[in-house]
C-alpha positions in Angstrom: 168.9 -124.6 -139.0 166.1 -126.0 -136.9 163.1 -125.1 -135.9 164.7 -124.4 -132.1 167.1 -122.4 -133.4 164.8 -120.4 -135.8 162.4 -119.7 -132.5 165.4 -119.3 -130.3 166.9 -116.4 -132.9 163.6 -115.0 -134.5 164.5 -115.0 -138.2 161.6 -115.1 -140.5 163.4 -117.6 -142.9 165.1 -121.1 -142.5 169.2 -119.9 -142.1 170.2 -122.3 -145.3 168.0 -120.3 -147.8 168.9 -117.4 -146.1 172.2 -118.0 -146.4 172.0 -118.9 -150.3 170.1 -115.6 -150.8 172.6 -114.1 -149.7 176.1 -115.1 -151.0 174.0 -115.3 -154.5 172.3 -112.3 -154.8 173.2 -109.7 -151.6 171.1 -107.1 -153.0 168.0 -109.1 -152.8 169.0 -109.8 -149.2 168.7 -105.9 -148.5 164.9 -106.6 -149.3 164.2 -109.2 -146.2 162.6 -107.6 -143.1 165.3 -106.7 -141.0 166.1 -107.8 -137.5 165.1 -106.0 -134.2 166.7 -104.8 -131.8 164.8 -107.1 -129.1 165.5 -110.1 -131.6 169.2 -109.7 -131.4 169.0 -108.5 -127.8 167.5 -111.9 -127.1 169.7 -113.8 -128.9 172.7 -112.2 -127.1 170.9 -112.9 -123.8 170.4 -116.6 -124.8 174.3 -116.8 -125.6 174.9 -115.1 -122.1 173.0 -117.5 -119.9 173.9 -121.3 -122.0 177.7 -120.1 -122.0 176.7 -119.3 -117.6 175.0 -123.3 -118.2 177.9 -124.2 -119.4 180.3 -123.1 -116.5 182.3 -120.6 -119.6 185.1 -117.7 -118.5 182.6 -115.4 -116.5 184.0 -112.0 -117.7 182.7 -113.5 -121.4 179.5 -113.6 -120.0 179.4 -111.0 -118.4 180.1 -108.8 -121.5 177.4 -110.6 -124.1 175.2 -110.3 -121.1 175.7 -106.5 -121.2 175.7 -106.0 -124.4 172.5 -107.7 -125.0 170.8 -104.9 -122.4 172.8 -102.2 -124.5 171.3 -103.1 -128.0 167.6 -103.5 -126.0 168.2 -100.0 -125.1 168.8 -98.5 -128.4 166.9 -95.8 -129.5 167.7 -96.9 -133.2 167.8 -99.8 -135.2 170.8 -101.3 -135.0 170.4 -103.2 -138.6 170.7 -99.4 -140.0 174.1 -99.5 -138.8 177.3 -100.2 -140.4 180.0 -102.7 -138.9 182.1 -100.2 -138.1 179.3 -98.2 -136.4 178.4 -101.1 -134.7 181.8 -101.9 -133.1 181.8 -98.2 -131.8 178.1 -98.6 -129.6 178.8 -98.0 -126.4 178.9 -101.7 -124.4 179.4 -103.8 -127.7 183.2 -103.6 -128.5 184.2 -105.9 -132.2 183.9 -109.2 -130.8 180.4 -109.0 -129.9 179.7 -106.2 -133.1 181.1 -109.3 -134.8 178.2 -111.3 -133.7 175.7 -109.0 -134.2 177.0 -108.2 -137.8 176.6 -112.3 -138.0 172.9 -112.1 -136.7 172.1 -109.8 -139.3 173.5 -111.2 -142.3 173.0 -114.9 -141.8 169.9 -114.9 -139.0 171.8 -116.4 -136.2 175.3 -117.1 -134.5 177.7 -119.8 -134.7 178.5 -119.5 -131.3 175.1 -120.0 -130.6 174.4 -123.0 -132.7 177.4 -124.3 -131.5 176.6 -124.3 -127.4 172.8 -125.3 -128.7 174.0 -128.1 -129.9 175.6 -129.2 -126.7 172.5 -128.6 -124.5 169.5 -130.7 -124.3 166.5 -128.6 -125.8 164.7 -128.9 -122.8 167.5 -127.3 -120.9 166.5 -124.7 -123.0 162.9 -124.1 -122.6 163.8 -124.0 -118.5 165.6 -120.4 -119.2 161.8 -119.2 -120.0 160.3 -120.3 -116.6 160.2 -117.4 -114.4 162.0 -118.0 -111.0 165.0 -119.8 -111.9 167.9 -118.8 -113.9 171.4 -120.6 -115.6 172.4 -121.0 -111.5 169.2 -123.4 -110.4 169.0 -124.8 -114.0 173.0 -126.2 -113.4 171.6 -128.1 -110.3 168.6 -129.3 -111.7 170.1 -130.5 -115.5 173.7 -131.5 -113.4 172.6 -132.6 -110.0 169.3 -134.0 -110.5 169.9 -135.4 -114.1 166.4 -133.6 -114.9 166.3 -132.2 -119.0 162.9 -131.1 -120.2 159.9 -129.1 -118.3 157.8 -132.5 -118.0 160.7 -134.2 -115.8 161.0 -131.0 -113.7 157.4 -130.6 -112.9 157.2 -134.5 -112.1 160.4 -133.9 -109.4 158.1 -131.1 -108.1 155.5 -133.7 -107.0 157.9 -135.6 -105.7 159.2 -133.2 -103.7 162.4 -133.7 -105.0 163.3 -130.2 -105.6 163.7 -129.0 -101.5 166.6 -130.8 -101.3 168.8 -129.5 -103.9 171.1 -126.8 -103.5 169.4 -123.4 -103.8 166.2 -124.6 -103.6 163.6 -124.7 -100.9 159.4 -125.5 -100.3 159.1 -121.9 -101.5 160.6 -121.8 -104.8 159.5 -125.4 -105.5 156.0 -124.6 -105.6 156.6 -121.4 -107.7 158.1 -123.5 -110.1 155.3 -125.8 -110.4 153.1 -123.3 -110.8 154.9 -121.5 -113.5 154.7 -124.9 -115.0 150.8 -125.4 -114.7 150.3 -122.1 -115.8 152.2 -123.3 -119.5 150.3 -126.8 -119.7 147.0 -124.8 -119.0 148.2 -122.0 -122.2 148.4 -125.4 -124.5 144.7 -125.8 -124.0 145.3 -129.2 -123.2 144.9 -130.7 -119.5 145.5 -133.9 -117.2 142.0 -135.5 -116.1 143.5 -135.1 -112.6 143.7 -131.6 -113.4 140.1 -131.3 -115.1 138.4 -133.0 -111.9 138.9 -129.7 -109.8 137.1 -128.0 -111.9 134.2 -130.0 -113.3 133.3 -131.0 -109.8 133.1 -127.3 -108.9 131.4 -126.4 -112.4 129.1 -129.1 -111.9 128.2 -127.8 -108.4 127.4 -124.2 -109.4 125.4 -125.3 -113.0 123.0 -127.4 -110.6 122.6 -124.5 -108.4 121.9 -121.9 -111.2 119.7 -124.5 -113.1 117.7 -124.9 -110.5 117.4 -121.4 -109.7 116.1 -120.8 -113.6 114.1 -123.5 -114.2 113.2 -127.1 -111.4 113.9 -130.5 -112.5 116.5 -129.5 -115.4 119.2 -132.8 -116.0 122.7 -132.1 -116.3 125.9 -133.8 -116.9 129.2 -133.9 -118.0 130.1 -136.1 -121.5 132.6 -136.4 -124.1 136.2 -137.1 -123.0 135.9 -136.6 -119.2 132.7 -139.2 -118.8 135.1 -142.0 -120.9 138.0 -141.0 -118.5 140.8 -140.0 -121.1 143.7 -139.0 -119.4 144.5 -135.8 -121.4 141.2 -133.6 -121.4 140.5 -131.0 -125.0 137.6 -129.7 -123.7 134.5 -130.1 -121.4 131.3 -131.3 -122.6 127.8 -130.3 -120.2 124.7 -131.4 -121.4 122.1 -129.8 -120.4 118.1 -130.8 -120.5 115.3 -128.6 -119.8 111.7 -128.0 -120.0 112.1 -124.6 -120.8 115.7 -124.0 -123.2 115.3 -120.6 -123.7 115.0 -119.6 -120.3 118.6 -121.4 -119.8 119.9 -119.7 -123.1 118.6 -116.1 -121.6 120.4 -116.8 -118.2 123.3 -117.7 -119.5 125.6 -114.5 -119.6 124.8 -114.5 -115.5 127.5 -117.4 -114.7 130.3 -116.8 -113.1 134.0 -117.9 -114.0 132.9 -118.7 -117.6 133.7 -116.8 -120.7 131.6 -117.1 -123.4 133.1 -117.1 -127.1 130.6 -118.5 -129.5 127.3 -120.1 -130.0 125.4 -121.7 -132.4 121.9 -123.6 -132.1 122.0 -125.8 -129.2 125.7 -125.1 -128.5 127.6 -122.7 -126.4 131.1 -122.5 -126.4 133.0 -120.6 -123.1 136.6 -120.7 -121.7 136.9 -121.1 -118.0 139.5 -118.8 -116.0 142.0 -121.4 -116.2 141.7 -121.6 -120.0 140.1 -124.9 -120.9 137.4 -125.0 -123.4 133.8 -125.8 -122.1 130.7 -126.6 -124.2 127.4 -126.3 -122.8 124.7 -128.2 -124.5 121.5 -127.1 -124.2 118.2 -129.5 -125.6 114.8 -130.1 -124.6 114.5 -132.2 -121.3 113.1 -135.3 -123.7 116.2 -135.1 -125.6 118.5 -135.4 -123.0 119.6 -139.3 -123.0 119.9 -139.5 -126.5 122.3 -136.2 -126.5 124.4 -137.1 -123.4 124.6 -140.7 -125.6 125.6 -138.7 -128.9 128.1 -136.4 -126.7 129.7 -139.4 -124.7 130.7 -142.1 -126.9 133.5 -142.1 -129.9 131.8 -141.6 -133.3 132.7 -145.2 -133.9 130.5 -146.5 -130.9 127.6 -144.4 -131.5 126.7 -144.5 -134.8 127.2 -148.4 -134.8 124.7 -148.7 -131.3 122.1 -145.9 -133.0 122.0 -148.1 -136.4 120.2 -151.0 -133.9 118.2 -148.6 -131.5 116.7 -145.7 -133.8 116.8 -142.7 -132.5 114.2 -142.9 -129.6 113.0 -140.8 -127.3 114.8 -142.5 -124.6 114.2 -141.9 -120.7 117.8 -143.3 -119.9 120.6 -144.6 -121.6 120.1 -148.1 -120.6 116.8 -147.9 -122.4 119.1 -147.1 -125.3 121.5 -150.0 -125.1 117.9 -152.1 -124.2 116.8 -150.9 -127.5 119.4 -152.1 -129.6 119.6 -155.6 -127.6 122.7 -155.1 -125.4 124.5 -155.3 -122.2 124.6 -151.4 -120.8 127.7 -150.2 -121.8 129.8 -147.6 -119.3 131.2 -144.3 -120.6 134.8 -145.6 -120.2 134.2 -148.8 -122.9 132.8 -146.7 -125.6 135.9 -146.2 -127.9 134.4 -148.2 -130.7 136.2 -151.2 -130.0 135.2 -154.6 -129.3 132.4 -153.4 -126.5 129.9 -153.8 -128.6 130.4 -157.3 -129.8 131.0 -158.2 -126.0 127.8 -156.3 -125.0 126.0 -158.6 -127.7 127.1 -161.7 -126.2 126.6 -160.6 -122.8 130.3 -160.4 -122.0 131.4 -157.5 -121.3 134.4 -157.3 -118.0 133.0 -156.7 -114.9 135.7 -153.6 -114.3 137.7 -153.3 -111.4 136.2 -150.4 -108.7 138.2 -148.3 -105.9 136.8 -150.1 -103.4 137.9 -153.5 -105.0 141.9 -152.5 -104.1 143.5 -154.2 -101.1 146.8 -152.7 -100.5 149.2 -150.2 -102.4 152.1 -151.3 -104.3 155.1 -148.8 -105.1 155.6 -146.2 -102.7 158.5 -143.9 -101.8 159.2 -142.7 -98.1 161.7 -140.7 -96.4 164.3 -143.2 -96.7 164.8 -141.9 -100.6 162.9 -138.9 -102.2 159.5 -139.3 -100.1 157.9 -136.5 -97.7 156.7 -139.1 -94.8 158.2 -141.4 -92.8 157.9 -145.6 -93.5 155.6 -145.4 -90.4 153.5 -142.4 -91.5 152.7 -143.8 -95.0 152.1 -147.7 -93.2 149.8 -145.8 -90.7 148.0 -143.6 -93.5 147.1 -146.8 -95.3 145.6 -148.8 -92.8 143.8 -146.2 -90.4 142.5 -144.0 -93.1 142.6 -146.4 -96.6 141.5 -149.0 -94.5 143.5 -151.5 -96.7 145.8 -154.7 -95.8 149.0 -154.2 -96.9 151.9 -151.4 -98.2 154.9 -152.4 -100.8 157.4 -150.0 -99.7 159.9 -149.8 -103.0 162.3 -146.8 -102.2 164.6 -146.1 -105.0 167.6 -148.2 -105.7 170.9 -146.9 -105.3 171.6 -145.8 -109.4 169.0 -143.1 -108.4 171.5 -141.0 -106.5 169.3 -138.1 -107.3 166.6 -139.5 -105.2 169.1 -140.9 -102.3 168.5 -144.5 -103.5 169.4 -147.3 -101.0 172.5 -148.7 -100.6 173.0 -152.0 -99.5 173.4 -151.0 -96.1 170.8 -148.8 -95.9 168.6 -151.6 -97.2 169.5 -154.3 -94.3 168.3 -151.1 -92.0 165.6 -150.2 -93.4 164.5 -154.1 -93.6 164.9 -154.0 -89.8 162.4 -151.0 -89.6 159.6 -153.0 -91.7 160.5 -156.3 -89.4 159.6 -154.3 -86.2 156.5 -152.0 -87.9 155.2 -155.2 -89.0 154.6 -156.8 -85.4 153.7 -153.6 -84.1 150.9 -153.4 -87.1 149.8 -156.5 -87.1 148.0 -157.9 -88.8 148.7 -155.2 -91.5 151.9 -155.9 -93.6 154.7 -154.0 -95.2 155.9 -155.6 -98.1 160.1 -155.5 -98.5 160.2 -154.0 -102.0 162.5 -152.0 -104.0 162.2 -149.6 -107.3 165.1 -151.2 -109.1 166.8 -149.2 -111.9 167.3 -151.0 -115.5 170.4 -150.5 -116.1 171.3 -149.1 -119.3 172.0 -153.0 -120.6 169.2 -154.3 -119.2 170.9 -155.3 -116.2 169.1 -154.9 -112.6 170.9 -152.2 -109.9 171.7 -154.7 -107.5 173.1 -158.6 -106.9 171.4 -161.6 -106.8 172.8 -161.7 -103.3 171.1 -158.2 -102.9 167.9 -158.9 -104.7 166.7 -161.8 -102.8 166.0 -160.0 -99.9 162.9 -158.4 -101.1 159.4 -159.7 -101.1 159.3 -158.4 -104.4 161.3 -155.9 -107.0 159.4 -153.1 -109.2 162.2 -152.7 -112.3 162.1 -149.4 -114.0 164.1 -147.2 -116.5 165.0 -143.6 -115.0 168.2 -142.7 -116.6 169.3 -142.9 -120.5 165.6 -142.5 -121.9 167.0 -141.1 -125.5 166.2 -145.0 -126.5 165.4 -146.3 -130.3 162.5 -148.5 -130.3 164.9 -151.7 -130.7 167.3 -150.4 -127.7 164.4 -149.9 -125.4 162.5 -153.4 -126.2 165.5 -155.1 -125.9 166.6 -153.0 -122.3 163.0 -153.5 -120.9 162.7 -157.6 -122.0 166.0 -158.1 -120.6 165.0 -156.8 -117.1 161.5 -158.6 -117.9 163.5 -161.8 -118.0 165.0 -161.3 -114.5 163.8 -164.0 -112.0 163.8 -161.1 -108.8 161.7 -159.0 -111.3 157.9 -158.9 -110.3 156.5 -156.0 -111.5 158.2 -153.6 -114.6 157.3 -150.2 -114.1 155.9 -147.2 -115.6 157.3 -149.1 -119.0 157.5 -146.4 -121.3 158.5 -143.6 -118.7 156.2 -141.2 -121.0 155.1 -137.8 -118.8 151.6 -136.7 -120.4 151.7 -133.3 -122.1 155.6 -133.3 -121.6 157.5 -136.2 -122.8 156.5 -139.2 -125.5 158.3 -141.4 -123.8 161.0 -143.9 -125.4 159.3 -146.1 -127.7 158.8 -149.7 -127.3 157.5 -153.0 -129.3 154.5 -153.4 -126.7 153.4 -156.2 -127.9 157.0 -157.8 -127.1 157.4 -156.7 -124.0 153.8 -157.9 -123.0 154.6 -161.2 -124.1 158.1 -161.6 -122.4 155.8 -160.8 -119.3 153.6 -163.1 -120.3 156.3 -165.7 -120.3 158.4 -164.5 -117.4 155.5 -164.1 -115.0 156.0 -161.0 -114.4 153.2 -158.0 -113.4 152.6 -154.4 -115.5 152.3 -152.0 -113.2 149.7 -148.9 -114.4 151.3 -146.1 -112.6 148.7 -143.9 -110.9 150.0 -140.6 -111.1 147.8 -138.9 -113.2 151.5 -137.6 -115.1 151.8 -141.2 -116.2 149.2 -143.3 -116.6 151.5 -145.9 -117.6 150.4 -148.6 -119.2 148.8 -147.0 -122.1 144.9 -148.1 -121.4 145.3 -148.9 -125.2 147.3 -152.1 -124.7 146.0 -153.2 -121.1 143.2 -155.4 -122.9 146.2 -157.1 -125.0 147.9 -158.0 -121.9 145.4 -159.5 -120.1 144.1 -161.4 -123.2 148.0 -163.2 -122.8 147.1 -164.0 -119.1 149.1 -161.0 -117.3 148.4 -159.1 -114.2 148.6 -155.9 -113.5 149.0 -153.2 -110.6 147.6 -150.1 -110.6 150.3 -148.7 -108.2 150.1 -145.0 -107.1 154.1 -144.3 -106.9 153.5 -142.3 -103.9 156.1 -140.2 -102.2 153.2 -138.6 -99.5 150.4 -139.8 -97.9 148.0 -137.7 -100.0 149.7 -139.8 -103.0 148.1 -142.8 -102.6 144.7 -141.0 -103.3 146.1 -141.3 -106.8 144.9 -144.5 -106.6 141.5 -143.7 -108.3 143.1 -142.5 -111.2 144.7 -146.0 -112.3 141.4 -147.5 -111.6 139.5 -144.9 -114.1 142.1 -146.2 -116.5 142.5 -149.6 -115.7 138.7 -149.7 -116.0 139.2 -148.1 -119.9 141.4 -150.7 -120.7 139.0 -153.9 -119.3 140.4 -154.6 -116.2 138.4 -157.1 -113.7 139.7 -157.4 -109.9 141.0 -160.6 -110.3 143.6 -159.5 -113.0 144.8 -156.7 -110.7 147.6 -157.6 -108.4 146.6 -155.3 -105.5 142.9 -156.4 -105.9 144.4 -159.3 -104.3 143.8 -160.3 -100.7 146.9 -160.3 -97.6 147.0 -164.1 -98.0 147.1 -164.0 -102.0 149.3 -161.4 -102.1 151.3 -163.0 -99.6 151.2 -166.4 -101.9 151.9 -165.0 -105.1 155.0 -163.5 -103.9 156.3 -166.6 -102.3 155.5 -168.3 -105.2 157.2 -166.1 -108.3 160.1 -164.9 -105.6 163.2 -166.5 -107.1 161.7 -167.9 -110.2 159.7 -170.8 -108.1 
């Protein structure tokens, strides 16, 4: 029995031992706590809505259904209860008294295992989001080829749940914040999602500081200042002339509440329930603490060992110290900064402002909210940048109206007349073409030649071995229409791994194929893992921070693929979209068709 099944039923031990116990010895059996009514209930309300999932004779599941608010009800423990007093409960009837009879004797149901066993376990954990029952869950699992929480609250973002049947603005939204609201109970959260409220936190700490006592330093450290992408807790550190007068004001703020303390060191939850540490020193001990508080263990011990331990009046006086090249937050991961601080050689990383144009977008002619038009416009009136790759899904992605091929040739007439209407902006021809489950690309040769350029992703068959997946993602690598391979691991941060791949493989079949990574931008993905980007471009490849944006307010996402393009090393001139209109332009001519 797994661990599913043992959540899913409630049983105290694993079914097999259970089971053992009790064809071996029945009387010890009589010993285990005995079920609850709301245990059973549950279970019978589970059966109800899979065997609804499952499109199963509706009278059937009308009856479990009932009888699952029947044994609620009870004013007495049904375990007390013979079989034959069970069969006469009002609601129940033998069938499902058979069931319950198996419940309490072996901890779960066949029937149950059995129709478990047929649906994905994240099909499952949907049931417990409030707002959508077995109905919506048919249309999202069935229609929209969605099967676990993280895949749903990513087709939230793009907007692709106001189209399905059932479904509108309204409900979507509700969903997603259901969602948010089990992320944020995991203590864990996105850096997109920690930004809202550090920025705000920050604001008000400033305020009240300066109300208690003038001149006090603050700032945020640990994994926010090195830009992680999945954020424990928040570290503040505070520095003031007067500590206790911070330490005494303490319990006056707002939104923050406070758990434990020790010395220096207060611990509080916020409201949305991520873990904040204030750290409160002596104003002349502030560099040195945001230092100790910022870096990996790794990085600082290694840098303190050559600088002492001060007093500093800045962190550069730190790095100064120990005779090397400032180091920023988002390096020190104990790595190889430091020997590339020593020889003066550290990357100059890539900044916002360094980005050109926006690869990878979605518009209204697939799953996006704004027109081709609106998200061209958006992008040169208000980014101020040169150029837009419009990829709308390929037509595989039926759940995201992907293009046909006549749909294509049209939509290729709508770039052709925004571009000399734009001028001298430019909308790239682009596509998001499915892998295939060989390998294979979603459209012909014939088909594929019509684009400036071809971002090849997996969407579809993700339960991949590490072998199946290398092999799937170097055969689309190997392409000659393929320019960019996206999101390559198709992980969903805080919901789904990802399939494994050999990355070290895949890099160098892009290596030798010419073709771009793309570092997806939504702060869901971050994809490519900032732990293999400096791997790539030590084997020469480029690679695109691309925001994957299906609104306008998508491609502010944008900053979030350079925080962790600049963690993995990245320099302009290895970033595809750092390029220029005319090298853009160039590079496309030139790798288009294998030239």
């Amino acid at each position: 029995m797994n661990t599913r099944s043992l959540k899913t039923t409630g049983t105290i031990l694993n079914n097999r031992i259970r089971n053992t116990l009790f064809q071996k010895n029945a009387s010890f059996y009589l010993f285990l706590p005995p079920m609850e009514n709301k245990t059973i209930a549950r279970s019978l309300r589970l059966l109800s809505q899979l065997m609804e999932l499952h499109n199963e004779n509706p009278f059937k599941i009308k009856s479990i259904a009932n009888a699952a608010f029947k044994v609620d009800k009870l004013p007495y423990a049904i375990s007390s209860k013979t079989m034959e007093e069970i069969e006469k409960i009002d609601g129940l009837g033998k069938s499902t008294a058979a069931k319950v009879a198996e419940l309490l004797q072996t901890g779960t149901m066949t029937e149950l295992q059995n129709i478990l066993a047929e649906t994905p376990e994240g099909i499952v954990e949907m049931l417990g989001i409030k707002g959508i029952g077995p109905k919506k869950i048919v249309v999202i699992w069935k229609d929209l080829g969605i099967e676990n929480i993280g895949e749903l609250y990513y087709a939230c973002n793009e907007n692709r749940l106001i189209e399905a049947k059932g479904f509108g603005l309204k409900t979507q939204e509700e969903i997603k914040k259901v969602i948010e609201f089990k992320m944020a109970a995991q203590g864990k959260f996105l850096y997109a999602q920690a930004e809202t409220l550090v920025n705000t936190l920050s604001a008000e700490l400033e305020i009240w500081l300066n109300q208690i006592n003038k001149d006090t330093l603050i700032s945020v450290a640990g994994e926010y200042r090195r830009y992680l992408e999945i954020i424990n807790e928040l570290d503040f550190v505070i520095g003031a002339e007067d500590p206790a007068a911070i330490v005494a004001g303490l319990p006056l703020l707002k939104d923050l509440i406070f758990e434990q303390q020790t010395e220096n060191q207060y611990t509080a939850m916020s409201t949305f329930g991520l873990k904040i540490q204030l750290h409160i020193y002596p104003k002349a001990d502030f560099y040195l603490s945001l230092f100790k508080l910022t870096g990996n263990e790794a990085h600082v011990e290694e840098v303190l060992k050559l600088a002492g331990n001060g007093p500093f009046t800045n962190e550069n006086a730190i790095y100064s110290k120990a005779g090397l090249a400032f180091i920023t937050p988002e390096l020190r991961e104990g790595l190889d900064e430091i020997a590339l601080a020593k020889a003066n050689q550290l990357p100059e990383l890539i900044t916002y402002n360094d980005l050109k144009g926006s690869l990878h977008n979605h518009s209204t002619w697939s799953d996006g909210v704004h027109t081709l038009e609106q998200m061209a416009i958006y992008c040169k009136d208000t980014l101020n940048l040169e150029y837009l790759g419009m990829c709308d899904h390929s037509k595989s992605a039926f759940y995201a109206n992907g293009l046909n091929e006549q749909r294509i040739f049209a939509q290729h007439k709508e770039i052709d007349a925004l571009n000399e209407k734009l001028a001298p902006f430019k909308i790239f021809k682009g596509i998001e073409s499915d892998i295939l489950n060989d390998g294979s690309l979603d459209y012909s040769d014939e088909v594929l030649k019509t684009f400036d350029f071809v971002v090849a992703s997996v969407h579809s068959n993700l339960r991949m071995d590490e072998e199946k997946a290398t092999a799937r993602l170097i055969k689309a690598v190997e392409n000659p229409y393929t320019t960019i391979l996206g999101h390559p691991t198709g992980r969903l941060l805080l919901s789904r791994k990802g399939y494994p791949i050999a990355y070290a493989k895949i890099i160098d079949a892009c290596a030798a194929n010419n073709v771009v990574i793309e570092i997806n931008a939504n702060p869901l993905r971050l994809d490519l893992d900032w732990r293999w980007h400096r791997y790539a471009l030590e084997k020469g490849v480029l690679l695109s921070i691309n925001p994957d944006a299906h609104r306008m307010e998508g491609f502010r996402d944008m900053h979030y693929g350079v925080y962790i393009g600049r963690k993995g090393g990245l320099q302009a001139k290895q970033c595809l979209n750092a390029f220029t209109l005319a090298e853009i332009t160039a590079f496309f001519n030139t790798v288009k068709h294998g030239i």
